[in-house]
PDB file of N, CA, C and O in Angstrom, chain B, residues numbered from 101:
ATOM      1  N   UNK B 101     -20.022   5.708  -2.777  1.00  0.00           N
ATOM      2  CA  UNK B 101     -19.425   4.402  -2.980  1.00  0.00           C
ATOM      3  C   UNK B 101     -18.236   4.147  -2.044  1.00  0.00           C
ATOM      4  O   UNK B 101     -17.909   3.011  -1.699  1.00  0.00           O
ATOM      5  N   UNK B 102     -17.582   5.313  -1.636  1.00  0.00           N
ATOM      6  CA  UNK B 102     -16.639   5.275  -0.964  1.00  0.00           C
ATOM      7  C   UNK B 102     -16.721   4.081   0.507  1.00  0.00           C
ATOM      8  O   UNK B 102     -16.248   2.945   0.474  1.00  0.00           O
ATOM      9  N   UNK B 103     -17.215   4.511   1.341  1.00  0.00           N
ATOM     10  CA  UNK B 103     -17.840   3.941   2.390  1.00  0.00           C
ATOM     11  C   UNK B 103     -18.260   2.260   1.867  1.00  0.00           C
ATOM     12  O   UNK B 103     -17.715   1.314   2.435  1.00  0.00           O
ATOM     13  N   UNK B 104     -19.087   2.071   0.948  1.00  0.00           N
ATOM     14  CA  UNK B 104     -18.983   0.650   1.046  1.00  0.00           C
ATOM     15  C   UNK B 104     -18.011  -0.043   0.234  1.00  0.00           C
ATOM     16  O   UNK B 104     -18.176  -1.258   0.120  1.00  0.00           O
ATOM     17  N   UNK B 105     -16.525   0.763  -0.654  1.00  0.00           N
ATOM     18  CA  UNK B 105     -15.914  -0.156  -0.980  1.00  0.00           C
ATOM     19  C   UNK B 105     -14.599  -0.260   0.165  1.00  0.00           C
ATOM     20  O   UNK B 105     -13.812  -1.207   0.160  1.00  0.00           O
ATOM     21  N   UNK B 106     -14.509   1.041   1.262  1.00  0.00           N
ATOM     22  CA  UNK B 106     -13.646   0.593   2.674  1.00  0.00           C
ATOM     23  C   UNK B 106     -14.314  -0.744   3.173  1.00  0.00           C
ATOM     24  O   UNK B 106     -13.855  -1.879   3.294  1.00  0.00           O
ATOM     25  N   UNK B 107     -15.248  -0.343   3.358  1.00  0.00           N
ATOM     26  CA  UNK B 107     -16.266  -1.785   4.077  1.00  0.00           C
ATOM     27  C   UNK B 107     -15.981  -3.416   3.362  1.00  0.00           C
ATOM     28  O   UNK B 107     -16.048  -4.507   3.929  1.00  0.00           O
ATOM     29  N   UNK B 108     -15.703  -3.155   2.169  1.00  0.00           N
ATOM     30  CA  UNK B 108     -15.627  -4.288   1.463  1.00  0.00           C
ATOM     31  C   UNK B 108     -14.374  -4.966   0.985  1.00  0.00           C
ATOM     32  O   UNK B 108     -14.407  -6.016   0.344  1.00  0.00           O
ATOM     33  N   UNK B 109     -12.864  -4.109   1.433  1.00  0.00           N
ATOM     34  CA  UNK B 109     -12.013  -4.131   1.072  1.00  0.00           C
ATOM     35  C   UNK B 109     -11.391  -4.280   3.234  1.00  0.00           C
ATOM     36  O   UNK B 109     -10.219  -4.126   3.576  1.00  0.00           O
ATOM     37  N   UNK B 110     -12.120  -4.474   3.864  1.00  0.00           N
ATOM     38  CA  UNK B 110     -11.746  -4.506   5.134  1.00  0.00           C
ATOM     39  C   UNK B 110     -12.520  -5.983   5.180  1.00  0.00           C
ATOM     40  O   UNK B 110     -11.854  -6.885   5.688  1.00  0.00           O
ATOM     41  N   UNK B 111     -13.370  -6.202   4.876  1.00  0.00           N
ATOM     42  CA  UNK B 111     -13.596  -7.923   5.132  1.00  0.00           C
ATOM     43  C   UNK B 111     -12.931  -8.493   4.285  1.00  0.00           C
ATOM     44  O   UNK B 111     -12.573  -9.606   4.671  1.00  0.00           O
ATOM     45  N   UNK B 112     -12.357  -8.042   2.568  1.00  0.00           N
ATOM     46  CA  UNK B 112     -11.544  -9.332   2.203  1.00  0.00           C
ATOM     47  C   UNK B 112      -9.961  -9.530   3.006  1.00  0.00           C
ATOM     48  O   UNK B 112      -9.221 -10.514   3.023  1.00  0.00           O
ATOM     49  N   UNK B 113      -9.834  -8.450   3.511  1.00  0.00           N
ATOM     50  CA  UNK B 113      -8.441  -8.535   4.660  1.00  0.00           C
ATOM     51  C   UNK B 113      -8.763  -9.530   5.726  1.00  0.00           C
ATOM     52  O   UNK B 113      -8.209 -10.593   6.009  1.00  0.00           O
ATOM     53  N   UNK B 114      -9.732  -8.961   6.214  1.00  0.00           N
ATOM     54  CA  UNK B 114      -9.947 -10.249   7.596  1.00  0.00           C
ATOM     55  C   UNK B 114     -10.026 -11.916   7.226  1.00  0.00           C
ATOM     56  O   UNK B 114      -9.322 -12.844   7.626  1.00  0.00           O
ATOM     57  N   UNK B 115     -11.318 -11.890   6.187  1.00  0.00           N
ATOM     58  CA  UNK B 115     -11.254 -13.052   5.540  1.00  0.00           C
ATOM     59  C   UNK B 115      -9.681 -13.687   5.155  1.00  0.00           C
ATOM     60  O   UNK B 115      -8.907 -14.406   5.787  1.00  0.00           O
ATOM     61  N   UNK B 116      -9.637 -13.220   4.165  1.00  0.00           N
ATOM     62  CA  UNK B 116      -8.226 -13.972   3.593  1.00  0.00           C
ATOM     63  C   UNK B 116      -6.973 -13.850   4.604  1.00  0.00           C
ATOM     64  O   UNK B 116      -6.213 -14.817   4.670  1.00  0.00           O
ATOM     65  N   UNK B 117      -6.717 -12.698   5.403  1.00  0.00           N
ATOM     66  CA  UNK B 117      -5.306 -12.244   6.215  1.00  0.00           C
ATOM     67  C   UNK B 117      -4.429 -12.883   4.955  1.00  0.00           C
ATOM     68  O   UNK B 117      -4.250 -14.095   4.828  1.00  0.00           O
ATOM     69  N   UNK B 118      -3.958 -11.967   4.127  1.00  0.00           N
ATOM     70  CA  UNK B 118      -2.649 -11.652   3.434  1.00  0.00           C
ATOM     71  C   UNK B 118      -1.553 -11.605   4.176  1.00  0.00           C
ATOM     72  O   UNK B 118      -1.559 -11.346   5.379  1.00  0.00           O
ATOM     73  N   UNK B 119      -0.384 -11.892   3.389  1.00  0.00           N
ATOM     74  CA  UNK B 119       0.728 -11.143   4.018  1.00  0.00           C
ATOM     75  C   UNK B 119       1.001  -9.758   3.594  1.00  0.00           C
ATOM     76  O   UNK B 119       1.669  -8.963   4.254  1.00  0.00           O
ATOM     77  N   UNK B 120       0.642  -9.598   2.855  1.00  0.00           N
ATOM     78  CA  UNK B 120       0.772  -7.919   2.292  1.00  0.00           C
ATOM     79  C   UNK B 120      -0.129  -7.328   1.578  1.00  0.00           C
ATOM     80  O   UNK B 120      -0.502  -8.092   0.688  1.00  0.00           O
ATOM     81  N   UNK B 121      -0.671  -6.296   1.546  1.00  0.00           N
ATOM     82  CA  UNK B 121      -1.811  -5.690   1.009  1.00  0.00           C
ATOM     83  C   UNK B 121      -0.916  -4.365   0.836  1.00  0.00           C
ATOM     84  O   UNK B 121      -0.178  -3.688   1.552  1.00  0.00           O
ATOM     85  N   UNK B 122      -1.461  -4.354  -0.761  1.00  0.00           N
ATOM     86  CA  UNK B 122      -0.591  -2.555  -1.388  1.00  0.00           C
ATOM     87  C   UNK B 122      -2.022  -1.713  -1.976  1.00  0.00           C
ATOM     88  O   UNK B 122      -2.693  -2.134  -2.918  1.00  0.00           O
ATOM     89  N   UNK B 123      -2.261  -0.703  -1.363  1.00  0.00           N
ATOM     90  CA  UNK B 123      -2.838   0.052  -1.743  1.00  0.00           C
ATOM     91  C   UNK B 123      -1.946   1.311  -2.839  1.00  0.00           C
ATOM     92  O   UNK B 123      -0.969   1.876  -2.348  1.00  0.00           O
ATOM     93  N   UNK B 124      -2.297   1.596  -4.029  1.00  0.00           N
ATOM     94  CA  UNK B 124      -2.274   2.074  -5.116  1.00  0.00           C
ATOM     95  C   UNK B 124      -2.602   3.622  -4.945  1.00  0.00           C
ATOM     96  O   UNK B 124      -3.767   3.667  -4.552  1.00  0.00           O
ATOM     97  N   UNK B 125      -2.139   4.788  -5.054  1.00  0.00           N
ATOM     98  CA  UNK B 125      -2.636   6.094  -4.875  1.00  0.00           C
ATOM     99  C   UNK B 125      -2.012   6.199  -3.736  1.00  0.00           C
ATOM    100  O   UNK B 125      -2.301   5.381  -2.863  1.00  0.00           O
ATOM    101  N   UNK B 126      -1.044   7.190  -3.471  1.00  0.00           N
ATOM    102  CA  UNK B 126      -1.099   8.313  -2.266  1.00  0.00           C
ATOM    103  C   UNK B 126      -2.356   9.305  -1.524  1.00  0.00           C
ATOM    104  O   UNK B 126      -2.816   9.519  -0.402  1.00  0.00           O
ATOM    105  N   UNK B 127      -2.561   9.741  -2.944  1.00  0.00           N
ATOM    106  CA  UNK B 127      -4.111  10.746  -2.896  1.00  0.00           C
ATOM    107  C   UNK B 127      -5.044  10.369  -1.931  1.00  0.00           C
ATOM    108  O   UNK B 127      -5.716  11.186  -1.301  1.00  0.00           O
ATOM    109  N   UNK B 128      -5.107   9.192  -1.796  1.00  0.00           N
ATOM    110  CA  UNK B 128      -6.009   8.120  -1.102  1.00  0.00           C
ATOM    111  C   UNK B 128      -5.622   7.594   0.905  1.00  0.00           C
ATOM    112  O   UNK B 128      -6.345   7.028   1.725  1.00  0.00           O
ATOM    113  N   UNK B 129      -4.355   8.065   1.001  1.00  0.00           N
ATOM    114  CA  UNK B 129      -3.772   7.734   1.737  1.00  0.00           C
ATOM    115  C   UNK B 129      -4.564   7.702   3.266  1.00  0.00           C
ATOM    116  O   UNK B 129      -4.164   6.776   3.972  1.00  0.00           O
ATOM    117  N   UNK B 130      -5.673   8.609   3.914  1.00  0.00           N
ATOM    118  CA  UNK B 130      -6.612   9.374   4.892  1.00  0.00           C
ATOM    119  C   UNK B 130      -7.137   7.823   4.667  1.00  0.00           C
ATOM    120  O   UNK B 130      -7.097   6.938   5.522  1.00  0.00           O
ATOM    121  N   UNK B 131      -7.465   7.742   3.783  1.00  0.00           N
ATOM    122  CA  UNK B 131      -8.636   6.054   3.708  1.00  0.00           C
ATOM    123  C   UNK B 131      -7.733   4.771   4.215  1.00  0.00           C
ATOM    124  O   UNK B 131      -7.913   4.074   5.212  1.00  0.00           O
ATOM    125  N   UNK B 132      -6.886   4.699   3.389  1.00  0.00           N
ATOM    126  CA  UNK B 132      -5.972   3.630   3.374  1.00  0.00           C
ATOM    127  C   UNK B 132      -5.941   3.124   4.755  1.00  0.00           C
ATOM    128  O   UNK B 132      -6.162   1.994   5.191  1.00  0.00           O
ATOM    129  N   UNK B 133      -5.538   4.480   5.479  1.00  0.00           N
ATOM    130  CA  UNK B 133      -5.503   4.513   7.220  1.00  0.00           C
ATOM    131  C   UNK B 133      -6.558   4.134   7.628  1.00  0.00           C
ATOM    132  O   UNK B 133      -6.585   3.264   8.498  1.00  0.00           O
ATOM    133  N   UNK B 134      -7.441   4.549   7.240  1.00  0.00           N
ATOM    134  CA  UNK B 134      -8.931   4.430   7.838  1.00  0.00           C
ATOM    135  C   UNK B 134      -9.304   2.922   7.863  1.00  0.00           C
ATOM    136  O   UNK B 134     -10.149   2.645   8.714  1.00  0.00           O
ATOM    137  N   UNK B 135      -8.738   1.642   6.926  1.00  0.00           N
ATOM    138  CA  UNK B 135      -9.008   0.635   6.727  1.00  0.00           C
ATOM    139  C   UNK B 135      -7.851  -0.006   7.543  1.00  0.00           C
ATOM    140  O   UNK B 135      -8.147  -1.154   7.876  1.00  0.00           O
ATOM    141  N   UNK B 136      -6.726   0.357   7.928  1.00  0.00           N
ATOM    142  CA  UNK B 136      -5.701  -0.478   8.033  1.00  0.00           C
ATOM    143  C   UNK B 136      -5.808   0.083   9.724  1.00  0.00           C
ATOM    144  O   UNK B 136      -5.528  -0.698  10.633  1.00  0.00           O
ATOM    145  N   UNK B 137      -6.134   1.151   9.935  1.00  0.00           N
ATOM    146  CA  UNK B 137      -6.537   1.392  11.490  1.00  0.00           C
ATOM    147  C   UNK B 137      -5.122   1.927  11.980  1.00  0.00           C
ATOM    148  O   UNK B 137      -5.226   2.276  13.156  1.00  0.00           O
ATOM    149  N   UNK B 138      -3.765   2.124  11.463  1.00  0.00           N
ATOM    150  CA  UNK B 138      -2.507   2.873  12.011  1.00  0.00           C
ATOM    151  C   UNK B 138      -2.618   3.967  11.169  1.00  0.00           C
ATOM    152  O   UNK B 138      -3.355   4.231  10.219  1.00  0.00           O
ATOM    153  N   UNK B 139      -1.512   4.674  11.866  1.00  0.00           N
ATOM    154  CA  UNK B 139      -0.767   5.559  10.252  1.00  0.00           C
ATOM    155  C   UNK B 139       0.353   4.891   9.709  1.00  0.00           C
ATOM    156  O   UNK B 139       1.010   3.954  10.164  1.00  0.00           O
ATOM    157  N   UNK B 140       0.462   5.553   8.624  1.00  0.00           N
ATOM    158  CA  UNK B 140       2.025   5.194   7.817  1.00  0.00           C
ATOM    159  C   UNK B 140       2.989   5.976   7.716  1.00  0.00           C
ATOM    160  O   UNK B 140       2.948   7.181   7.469  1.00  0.00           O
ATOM    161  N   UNK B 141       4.030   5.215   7.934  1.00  0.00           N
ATOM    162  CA  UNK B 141       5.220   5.575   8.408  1.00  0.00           C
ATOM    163  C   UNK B 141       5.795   5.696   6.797  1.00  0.00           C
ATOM    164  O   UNK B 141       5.673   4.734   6.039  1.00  0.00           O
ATOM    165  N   UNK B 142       6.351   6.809   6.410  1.00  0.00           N
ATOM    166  CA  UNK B 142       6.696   7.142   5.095  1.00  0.00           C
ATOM    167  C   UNK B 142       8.710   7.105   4.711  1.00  0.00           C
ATOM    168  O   UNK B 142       9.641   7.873   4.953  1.00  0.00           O
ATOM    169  N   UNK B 143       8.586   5.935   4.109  1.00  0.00           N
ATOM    170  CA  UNK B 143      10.263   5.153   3.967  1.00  0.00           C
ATOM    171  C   UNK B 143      10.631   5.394   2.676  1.00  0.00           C
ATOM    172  O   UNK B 143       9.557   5.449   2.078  1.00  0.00           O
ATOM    173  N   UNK B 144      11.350   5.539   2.034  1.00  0.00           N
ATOM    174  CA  UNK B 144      12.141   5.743   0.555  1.00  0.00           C
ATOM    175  C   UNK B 144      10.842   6.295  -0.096  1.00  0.00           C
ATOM    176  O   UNK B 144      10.621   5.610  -1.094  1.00  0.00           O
ATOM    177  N   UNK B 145      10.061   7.085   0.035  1.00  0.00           N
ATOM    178  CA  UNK B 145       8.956   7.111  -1.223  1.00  0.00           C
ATOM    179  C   UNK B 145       7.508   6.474  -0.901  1.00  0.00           C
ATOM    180  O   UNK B 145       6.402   6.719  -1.382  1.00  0.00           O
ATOM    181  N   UNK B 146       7.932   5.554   0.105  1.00  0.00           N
ATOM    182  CA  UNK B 146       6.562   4.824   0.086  1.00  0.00           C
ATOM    183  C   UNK B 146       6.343   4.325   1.001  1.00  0.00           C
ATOM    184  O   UNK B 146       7.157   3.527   1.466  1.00  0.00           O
ATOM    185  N   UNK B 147       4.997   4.632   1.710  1.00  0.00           N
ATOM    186  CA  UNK B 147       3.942   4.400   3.012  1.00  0.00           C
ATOM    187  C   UNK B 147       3.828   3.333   3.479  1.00  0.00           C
ATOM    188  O   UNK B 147       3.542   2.540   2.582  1.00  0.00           O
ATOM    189  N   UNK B 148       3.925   2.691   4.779  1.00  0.00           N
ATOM    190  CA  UNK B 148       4.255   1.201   4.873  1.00  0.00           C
ATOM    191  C   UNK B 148       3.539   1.277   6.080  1.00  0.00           C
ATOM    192  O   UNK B 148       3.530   2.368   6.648  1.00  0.00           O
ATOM    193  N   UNK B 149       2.866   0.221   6.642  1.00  0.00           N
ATOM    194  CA  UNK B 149       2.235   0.174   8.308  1.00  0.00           C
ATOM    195  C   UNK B 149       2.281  -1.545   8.425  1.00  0.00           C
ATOM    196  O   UNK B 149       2.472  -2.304   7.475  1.00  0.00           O
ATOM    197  N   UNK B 150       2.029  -1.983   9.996  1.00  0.00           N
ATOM    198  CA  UNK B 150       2.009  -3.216   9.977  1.00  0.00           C
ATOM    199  C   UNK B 150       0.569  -3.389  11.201  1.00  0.00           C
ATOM    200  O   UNK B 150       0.369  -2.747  12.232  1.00  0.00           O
ATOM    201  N   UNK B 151      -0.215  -4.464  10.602  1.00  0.00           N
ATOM    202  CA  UNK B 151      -1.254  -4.193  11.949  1.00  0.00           C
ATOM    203  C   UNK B 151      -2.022  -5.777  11.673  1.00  0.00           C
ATOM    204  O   UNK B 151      -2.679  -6.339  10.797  1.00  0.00           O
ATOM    205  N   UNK B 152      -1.690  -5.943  12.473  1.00  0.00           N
ATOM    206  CA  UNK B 152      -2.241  -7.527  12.938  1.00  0.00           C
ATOM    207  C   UNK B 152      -1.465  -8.721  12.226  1.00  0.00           C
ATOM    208  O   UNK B 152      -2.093  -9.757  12.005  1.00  0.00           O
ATOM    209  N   UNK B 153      -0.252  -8.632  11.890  1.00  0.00           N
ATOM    210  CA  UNK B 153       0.706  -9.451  11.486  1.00  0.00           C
ATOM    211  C   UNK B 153       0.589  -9.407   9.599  1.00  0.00           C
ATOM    212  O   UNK B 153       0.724 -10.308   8.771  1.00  0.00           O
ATOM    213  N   UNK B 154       0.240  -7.742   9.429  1.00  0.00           N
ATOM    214  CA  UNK B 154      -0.400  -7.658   8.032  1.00  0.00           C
ATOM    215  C   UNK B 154       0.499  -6.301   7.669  1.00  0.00           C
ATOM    216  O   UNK B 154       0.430  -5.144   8.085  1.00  0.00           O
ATOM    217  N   UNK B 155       1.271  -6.882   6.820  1.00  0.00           N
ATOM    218  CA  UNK B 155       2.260  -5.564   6.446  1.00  0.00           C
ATOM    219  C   UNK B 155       1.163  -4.899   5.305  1.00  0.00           C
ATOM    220  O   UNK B 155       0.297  -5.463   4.636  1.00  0.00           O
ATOM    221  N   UNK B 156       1.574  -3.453   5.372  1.00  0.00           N
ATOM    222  CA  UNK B 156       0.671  -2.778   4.378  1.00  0.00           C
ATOM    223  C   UNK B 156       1.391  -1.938   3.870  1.00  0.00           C
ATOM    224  O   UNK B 156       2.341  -1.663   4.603  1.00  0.00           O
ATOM    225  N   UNK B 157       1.367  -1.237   2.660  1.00  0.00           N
ATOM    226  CA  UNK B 157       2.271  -0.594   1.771  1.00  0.00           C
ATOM    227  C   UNK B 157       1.210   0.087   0.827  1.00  0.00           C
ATOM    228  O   UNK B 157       0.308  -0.479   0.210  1.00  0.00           O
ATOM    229  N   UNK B 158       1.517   1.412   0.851  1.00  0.00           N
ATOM    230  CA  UNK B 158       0.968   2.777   0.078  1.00  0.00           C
ATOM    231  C   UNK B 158       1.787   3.136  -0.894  1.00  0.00           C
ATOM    232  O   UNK B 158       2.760   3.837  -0.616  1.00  0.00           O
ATOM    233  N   UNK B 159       1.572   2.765  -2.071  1.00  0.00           N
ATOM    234  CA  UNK B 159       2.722   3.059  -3.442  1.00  0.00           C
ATOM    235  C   UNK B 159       1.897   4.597  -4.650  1.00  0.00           C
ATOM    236  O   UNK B 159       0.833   5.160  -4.394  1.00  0.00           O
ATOM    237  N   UNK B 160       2.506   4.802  -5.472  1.00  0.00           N
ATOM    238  CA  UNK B 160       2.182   5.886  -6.436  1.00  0.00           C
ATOM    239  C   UNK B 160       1.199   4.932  -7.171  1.00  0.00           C
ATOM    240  O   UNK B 160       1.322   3.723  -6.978  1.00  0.00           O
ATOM    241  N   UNK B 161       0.678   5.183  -7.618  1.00  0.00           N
ATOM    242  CA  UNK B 161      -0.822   4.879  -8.865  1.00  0.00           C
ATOM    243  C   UNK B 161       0.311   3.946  -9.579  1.00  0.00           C
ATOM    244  O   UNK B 161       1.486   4.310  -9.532  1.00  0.00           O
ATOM    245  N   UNK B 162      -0.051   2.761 -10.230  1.00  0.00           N
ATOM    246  CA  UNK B 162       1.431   2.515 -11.452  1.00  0.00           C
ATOM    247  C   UNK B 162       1.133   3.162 -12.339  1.00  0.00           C
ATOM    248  O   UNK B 162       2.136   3.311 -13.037  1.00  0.00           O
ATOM    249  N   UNK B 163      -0.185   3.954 -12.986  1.00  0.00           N
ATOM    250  CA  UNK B 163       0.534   4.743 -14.216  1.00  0.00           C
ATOM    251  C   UNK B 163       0.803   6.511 -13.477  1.00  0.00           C
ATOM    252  O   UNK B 163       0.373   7.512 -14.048  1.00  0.00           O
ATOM    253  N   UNK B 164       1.437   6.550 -12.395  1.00  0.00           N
ATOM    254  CA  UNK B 164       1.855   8.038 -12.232  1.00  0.00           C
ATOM    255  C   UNK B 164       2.943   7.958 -12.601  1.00  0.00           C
ATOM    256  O   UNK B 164       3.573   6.904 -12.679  1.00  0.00           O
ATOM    257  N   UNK B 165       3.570   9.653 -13.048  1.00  0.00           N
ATOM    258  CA  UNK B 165       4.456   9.789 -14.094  1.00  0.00           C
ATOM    259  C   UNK B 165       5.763   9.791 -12.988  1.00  0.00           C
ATOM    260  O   UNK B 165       5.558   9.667 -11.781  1.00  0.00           O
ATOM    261  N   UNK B 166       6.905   9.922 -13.469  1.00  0.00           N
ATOM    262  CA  UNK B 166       8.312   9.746 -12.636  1.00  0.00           C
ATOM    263  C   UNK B 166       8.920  10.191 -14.196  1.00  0.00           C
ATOM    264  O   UNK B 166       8.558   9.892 -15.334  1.00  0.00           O
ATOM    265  N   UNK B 167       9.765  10.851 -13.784  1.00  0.00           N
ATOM    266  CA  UNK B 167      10.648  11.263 -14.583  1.00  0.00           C
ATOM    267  C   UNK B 167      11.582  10.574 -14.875  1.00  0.00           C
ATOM    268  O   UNK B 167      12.402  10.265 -14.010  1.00  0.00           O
ATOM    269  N   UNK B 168      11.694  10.187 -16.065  1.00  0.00           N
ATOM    270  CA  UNK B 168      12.472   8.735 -16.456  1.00  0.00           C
ATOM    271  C   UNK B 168      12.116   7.661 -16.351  1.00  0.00           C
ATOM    272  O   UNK B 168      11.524   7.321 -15.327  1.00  0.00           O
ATOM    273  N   UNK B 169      12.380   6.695 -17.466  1.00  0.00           N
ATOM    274  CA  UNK B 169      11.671   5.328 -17.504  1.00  0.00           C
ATOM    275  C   UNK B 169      12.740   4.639 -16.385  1.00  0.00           C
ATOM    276  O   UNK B 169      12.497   3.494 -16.004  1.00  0.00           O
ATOM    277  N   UNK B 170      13.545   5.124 -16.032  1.00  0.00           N
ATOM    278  CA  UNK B 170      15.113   4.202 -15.503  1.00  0.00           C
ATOM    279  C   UNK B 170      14.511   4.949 -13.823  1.00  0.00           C
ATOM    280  O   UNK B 170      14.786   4.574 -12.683  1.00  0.00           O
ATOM    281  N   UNK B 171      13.954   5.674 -14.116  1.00  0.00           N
ATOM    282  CA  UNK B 171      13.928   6.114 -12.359  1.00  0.00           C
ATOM    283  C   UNK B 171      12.025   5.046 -11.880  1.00  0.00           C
ATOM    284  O   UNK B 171      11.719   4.555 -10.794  1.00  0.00           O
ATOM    285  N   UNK B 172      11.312   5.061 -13.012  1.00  0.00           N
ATOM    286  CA  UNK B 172       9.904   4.339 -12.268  1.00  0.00           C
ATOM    287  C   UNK B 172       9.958   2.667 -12.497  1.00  0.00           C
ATOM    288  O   UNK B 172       9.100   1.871 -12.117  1.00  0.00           O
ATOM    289  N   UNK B 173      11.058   2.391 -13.139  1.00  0.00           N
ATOM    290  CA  UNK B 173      11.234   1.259 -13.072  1.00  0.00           C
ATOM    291  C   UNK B 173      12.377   0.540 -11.670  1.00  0.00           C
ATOM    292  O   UNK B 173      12.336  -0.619 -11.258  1.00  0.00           O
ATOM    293  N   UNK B 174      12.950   1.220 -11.374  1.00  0.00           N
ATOM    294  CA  UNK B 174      13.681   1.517 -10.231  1.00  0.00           C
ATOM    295  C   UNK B 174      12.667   1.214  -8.778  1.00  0.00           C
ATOM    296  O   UNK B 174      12.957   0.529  -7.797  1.00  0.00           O
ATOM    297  N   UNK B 175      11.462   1.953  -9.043  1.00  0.00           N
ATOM    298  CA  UNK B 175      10.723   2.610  -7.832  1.00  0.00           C
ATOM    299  C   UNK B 175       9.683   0.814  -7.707  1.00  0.00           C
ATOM    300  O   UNK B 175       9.462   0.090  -6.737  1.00  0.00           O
ATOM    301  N   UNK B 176       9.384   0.721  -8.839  1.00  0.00           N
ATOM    302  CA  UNK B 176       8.758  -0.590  -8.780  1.00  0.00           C
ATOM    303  C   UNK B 176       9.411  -1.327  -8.323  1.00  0.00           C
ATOM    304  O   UNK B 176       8.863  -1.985  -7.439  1.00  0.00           O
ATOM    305  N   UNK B 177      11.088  -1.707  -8.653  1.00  0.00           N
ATOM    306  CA  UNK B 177      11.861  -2.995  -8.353  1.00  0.00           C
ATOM    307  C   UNK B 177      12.246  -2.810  -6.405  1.00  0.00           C
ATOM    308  O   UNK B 177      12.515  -3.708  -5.607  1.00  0.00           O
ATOM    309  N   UNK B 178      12.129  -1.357  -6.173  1.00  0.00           N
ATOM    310  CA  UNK B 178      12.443  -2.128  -4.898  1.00  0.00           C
ATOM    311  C   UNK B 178      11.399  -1.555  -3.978  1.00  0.00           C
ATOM    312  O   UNK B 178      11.742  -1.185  -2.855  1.00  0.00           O
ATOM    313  N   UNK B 179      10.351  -1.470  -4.309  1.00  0.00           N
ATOM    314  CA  UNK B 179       8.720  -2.094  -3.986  1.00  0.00           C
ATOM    315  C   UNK B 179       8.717  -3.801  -3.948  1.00  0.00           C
ATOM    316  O   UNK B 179       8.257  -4.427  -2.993  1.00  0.00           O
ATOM    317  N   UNK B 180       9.273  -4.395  -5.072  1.00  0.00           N
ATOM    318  CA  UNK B 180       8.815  -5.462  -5.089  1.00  0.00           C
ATOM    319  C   UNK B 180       9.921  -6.155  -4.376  1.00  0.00           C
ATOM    320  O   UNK B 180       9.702  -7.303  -3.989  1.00  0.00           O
ATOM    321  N   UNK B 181      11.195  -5.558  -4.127  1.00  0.00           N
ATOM    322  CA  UNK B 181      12.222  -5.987  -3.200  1.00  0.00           C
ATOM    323  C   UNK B 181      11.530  -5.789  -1.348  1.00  0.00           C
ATOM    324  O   UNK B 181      11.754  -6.550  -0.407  1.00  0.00           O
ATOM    325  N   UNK B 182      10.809  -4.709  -1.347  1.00  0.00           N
ATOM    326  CA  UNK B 182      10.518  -4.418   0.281  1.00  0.00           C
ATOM    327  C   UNK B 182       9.313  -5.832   0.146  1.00  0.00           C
ATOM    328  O   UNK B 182       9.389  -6.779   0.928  1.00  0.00           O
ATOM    329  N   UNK B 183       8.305  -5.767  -0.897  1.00  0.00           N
ATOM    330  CA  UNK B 183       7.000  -7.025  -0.564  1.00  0.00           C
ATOM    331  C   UNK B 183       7.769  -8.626  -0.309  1.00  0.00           C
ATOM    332  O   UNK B 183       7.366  -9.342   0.608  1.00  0.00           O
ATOM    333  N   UNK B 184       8.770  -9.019  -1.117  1.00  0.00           N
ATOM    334  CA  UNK B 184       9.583 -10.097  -1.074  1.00  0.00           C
ATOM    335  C   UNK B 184       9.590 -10.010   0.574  1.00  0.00           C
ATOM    336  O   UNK B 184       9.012 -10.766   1.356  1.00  0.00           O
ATOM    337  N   UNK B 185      10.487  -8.766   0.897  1.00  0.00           N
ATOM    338  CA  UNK B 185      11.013  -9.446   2.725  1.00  0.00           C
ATOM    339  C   UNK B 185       9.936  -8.984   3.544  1.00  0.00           C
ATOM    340  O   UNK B 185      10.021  -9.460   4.676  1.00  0.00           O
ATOM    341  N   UNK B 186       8.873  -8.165   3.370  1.00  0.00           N
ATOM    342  CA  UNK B 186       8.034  -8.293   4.191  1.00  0.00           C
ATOM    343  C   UNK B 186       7.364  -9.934   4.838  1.00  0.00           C
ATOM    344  O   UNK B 186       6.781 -10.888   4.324  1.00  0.00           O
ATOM    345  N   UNK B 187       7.781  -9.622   6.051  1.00  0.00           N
ATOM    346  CA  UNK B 187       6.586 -10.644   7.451  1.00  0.00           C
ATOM    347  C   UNK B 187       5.561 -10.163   8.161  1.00  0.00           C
ATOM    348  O   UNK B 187       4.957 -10.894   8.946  1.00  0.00           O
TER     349      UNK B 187
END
């Protein structure tokens, strides 16, 4: 399945061109690349690339564990602070 859901998750990019696309899982990260065609450059915690005016961002699973509710709520808010200023 692998192979045709890269395939299928690389035409809704072209189609639509987002401004930001977050892929979910680290574990996953070899693919992520494989679809987004750079590597990622690894910033506070979390995987970021830019390729064809298409910022991309590699985050933890949201239910992976973090020690403390005050530290994964943290990790989300400035995720959603880097997607805000992403161009």
């Amino acid at each position: 399945m692998l192979p045709i859901r890269k395939a299928k998750l690389i035409s809704a990019i072209e189609e639509h061109q987002p401004r930001n696309v977050v892929f979910y899982s680290k574990q996953y990260l070899s693919h992520w690349q494989d679809i987004v065609g750079v590597c990622f450059d690894k910033t506070d915690g979390v995987h970021v690339a830019k390729s064809g005016g298409i910022s991309y961002f590699c985050t933890m699973h949201p239910t992976a564990q973090i020690r403390g509710h005050g530290q994964k709520k943290a990790y989300w808010e400035n995720n959603g602070a880097r997607l805000s200023l992403a161009k």
